[in-house]
Residue, then its C-alpha position, 0 to 999 in steps of 0.5 A: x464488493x462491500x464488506x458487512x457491518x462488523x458485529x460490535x466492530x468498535x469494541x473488537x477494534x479497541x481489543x486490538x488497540x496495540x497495533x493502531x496507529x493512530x491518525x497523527x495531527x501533523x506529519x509523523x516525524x519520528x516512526x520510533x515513537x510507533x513502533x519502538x525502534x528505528x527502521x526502514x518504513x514500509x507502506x501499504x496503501x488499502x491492506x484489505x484484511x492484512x494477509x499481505x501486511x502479515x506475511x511482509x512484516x514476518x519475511x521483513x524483520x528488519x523494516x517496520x511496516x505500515x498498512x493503511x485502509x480507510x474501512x473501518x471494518x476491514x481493519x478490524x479483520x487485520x486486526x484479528x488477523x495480525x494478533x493471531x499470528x503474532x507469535x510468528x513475526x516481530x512486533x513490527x506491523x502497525x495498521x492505520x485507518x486513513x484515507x490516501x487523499x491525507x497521506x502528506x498529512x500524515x508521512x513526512x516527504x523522502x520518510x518511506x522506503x517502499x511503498x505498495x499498491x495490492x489490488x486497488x480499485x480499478x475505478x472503470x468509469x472513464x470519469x473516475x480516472x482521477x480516483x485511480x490510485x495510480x493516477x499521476x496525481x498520486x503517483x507524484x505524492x508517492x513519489x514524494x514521500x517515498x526516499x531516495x532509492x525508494x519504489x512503488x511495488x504495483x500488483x493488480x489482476x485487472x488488465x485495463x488498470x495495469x496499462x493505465x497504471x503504465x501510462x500513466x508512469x511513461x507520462x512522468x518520465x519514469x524507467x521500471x524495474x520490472x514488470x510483468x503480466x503473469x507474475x506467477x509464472x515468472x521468476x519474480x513469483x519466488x518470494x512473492x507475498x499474496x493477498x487474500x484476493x491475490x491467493x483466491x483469483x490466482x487459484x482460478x487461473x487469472x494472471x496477476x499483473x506486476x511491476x516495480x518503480x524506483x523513485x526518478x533521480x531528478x523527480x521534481x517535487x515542486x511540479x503543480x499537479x493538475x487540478x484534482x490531482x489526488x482527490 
């Protein structure tokens, strides 16, 4: 569903200029000059209104966590929603508004320690497999930004995108973690931080799907994607 035009989105925006990051003209090679010290980063790809990037930067002190969204005006949500619960979490949480098409444009390869998908776009037309952020194309750029002993934390509500999502992991040769289909009635739901979407279709009895990947020792970062990959 698309969100509505935001009143005045710009200026709300720019009220909260402190916790952008900006779109970086290269690569960010140093993560200091963002958030002010050195620390472990942590990814968000498509944050929605920030429940779930406010809630993991407050349970995270020692990591420095980036949400990225591509809409404008959901960004402005977590904007207003990250400075009114500021005083209950470190200065750690910046948002970026970017697309995951540009991310090597943005991170720097092995710069990431985690990296999570929350509820992405399921993409149901079977021609739009290739848009599907856990397509192979993407999962191979994760992979590559993502450091030694880093992983990819997957939660979603849609069955359909969660076995693609599998299949597409067992293509790469990838072992998991973990994975589960009723993360809420299982012992990995101690700790678990949800999104707003998360919280509302949980509450109405949906199973939550889940699962963990850890980076391949042996990931072959020279590997040509298909084409397409990524797009």
């Amino acid at each position: 569903m698309r969100m509505r035009r935001k009143k005045n989105g710009e200026a709300r925006l720019q009220a909260h200029a402190h916790l952008l990051c900006p779109l970086p003209a290269e690569p960010i090679a140093d993560y200091a000059e963002i958030f002010g010290r050195s620390a472990p980063l942590y990814l968000e790809i498509g944050c929605g209104k920030g429940a779930f990037a406010c809630g993991m930067a407050a349970a995270n002190p020692d990591c420095s966590f980036l949400a990225m969204e591509r809409v404008h005006d959901v960004v402005v949500a977590a904007v207003e929603k990250a400075d009114a619960c500021a005083e209950t979490r470190p200065d750690n949480l910046r948002f970026m508004i970017a697309d995951a098409k540009n991310l090597e444009a943005c991170f720097l390869p092995g710069s990431v320690e985690r990296l999570y998908l929350n509820f992405s776009d399921p993409w149901p037309k079977k021609g739009y497999y290739k848009r599907r952020l856990t397509y192979r194309g993407f999962l191979r750029v994760y992979f590559r930004l993502l450091c030694e002993g880093g992983a990819i934390f997957f939660k979603t509500d849609n069955r359909g995108l969660f076995d693609f999502t599998l299949e597409e992991l067992s293509a790469l040769g990838c072992d998991l973690d973990y994975v589960t289909y009723d993360l809420h009635n299982s012992p990995l739901a101690v700790g678990n931080v949800m999104t707003e979407y998360e919280k509302n279709f949980s509450e109405k009895g949906v199973p939550i799907c889940a699962l963990k990947v850890t980076k391949p020792k042996d990931f072959a970062f020279e590997e040509k994607t298909e084409e397409g990959d990524a797009q």
